[in-house]
C-alpha positions in Angstrom: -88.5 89.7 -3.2 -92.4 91.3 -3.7 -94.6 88.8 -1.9 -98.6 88.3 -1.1 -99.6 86.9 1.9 -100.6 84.2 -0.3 -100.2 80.4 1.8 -98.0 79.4 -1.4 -95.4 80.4 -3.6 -97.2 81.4 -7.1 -96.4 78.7 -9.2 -96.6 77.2 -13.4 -96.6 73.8 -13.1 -97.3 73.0 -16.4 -96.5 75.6 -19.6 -98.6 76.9 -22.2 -99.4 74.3 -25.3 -97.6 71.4 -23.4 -93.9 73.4 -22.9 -92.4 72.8 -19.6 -91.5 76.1 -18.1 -88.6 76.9 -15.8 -87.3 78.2 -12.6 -85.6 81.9 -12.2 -88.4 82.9 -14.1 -90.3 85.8 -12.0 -93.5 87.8 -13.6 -95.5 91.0 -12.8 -98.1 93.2 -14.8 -99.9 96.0 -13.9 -103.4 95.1 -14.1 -105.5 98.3 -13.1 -108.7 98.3 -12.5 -112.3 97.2 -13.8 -116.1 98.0 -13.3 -116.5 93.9 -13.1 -115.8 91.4 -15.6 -117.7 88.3 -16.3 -116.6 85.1 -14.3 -118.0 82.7 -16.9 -116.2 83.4 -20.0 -117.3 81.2 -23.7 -114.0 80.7 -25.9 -114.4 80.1 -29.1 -114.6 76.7 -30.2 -115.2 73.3 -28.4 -114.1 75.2 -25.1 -115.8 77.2 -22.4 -113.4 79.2 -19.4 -115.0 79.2 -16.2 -114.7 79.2 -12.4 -115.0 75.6 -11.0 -118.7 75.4 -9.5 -118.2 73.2 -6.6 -120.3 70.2 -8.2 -117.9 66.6 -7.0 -117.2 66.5 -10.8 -115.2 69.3 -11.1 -113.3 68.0 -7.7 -112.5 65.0 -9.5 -111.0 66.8 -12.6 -109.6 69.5 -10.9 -107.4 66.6 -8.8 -106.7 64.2 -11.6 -105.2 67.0 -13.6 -103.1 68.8 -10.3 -101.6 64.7 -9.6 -100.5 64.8 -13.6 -99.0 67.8 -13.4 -97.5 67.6 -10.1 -95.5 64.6 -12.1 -93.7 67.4 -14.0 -92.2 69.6 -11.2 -89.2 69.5 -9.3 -91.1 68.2 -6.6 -92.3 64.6 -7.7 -90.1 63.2 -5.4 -92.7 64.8 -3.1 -96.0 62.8 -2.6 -98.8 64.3 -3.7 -101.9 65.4 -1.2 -105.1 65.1 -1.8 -106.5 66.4 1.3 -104.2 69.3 0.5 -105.8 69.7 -3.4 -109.0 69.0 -1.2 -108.5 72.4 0.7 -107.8 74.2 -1.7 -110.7 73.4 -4.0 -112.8 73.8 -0.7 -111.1 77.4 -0.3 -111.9 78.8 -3.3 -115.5 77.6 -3.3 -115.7 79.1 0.4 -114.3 82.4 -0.5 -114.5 83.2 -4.2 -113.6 86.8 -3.6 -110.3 86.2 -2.3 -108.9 82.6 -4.2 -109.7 81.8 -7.8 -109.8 78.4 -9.3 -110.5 78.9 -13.3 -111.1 76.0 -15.4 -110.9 75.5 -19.1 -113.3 72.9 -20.2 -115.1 71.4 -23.3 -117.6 73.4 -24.7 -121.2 71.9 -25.0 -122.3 71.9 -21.5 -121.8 68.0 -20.8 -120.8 66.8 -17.2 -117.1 66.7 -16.5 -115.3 63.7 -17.3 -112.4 62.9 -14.4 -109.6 63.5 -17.3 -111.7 65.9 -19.6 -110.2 69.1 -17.8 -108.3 70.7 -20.5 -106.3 72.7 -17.8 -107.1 75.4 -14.4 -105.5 78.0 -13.2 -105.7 78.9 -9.1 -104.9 82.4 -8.0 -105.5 84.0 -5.1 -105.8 87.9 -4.1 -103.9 88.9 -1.1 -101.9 92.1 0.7 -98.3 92.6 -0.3 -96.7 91.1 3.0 -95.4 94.3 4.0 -98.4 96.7 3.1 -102.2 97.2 3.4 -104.6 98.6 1.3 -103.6 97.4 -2.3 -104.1 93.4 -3.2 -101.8 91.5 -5.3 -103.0 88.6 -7.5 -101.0 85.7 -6.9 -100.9 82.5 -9.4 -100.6 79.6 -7.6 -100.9 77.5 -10.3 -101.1 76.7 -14.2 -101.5 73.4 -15.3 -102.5 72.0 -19.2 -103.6 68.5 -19.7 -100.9 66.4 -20.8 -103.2 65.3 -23.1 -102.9 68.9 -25.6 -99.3 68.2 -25.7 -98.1 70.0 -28.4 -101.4 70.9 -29.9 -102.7 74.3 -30.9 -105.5 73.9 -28.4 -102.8 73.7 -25.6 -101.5 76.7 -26.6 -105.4 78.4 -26.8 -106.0 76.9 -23.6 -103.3 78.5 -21.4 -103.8 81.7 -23.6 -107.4 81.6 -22.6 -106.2 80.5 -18.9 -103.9 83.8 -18.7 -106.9 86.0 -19.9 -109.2 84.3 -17.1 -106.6 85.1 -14.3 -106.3 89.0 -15.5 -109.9 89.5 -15.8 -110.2 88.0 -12.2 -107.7 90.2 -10.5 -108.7 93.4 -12.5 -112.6 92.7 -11.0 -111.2 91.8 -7.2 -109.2 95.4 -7.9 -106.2 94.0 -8.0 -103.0 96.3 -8.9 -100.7 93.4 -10.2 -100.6 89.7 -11.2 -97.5 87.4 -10.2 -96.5 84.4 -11.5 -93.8 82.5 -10.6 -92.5 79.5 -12.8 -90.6 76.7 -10.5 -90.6 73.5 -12.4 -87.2 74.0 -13.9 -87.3 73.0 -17.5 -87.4 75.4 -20.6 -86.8 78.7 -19.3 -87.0 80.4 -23.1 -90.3 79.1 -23.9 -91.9 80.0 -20.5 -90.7 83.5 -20.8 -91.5 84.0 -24.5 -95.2 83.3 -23.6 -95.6 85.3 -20.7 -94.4 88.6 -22.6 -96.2 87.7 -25.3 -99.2 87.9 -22.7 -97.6 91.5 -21.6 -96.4 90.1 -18.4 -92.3 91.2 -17.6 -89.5 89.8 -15.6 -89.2 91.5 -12.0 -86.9 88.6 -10.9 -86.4 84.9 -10.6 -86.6 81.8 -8.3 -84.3 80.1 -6.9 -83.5 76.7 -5.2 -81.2 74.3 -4.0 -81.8 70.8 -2.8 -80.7 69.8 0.8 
């Protein structure tokens, strides 16, 4: 199966508008290419898509939000890391250029509450393990606050999330985005919004517990 050199498995760990996606679920898109896009991007409404800025506040939101979601995967038997979220954060404000971390917050410019994130994305741009010369945008994650649970805006939010990641890859030249859904629940739903997005299936996930 296609593969960046990514340190992690692209993963949805939490599915648009509240849904909980599912494993064997395995998506690609062509992105082309861009003369630059802007990183800071206003949505309409109460909601503003941007790249995390490093400030302790967005740490704070950005782990409260991976612990809930982490909650929802097949791997909460797993405990969750902090110094891992930690590195991560610290990776993508280190090298911008290479690992994304996109945040949708409230509009309005007020300081981040710990639970006001209303979801992030983190991708991360990196060679196809057996090639050079092309890079490969890599979702490694898409979380929504449990709190937009079945709400419009949790739909808006990880529409708005998906835009984000696309724009990012098309300005790091990126030729293609993968996702790859591993949670296990609601297959359907999962797939329905990612070709809605104009994302396809190249092939699935699969896992067995030992």
């Amino acid at each position: 199966m296609d593969r960046s050199d990514s340190d992690l498995p692209g993963r949805v760990d939490s599915a648009p508008g509240g849904m909980r996606p599912a494993s064997q679920v395995c998506e690609a898109v062509d992105v082309g290419s861009s003369d630059g896009v802007a990183e800071t991007i206003p949505a309409n409404g109460n909601m503003v898509v941007r790249l995390a800025d490093g400030s302790d506040a967005d740490y704070r939101a950005g782990v409260y939000l991976a612990r809930e979601a982490h909650q929802n995967t097949i791997f909460r038997d797993i405990p969750f890391s902090e110094a891992k979220a930690r590195a991560i954060f610290d990776k993508a404000m280190a090298n911008p250029g290479r690992f994304g971390l996109i945040y949708a917050v409230p509009g309005g410019g007020e300081p981040l509450a710990e639970d006001g994130l209303y979801g992030f994305a983190s991708v991360h741009a990196g060679e196809y393990f057996l090639g050079s010369g092309t890079l490969i945008a890599t979702v490694q994650t898409l979380n929504i606050s449990r709190n937009l649970s079945g709400k419009m805006l949790g739909g808006k939010v990880a529409l708005r999330l998906t835009q984000a990641i696309r724009q990012w890859a098309k300005e790091r030249r990126c030729s293609h985005i993968l996702v790859h859904v591993t949670n296990g629940m609601s297959a359907a739903e999962s797939d329905q919004f990612f070709r809605r997005c104009g994302l396809k299936t190249v092939g699935g996930n699969y896992v067995e517990a030992l």
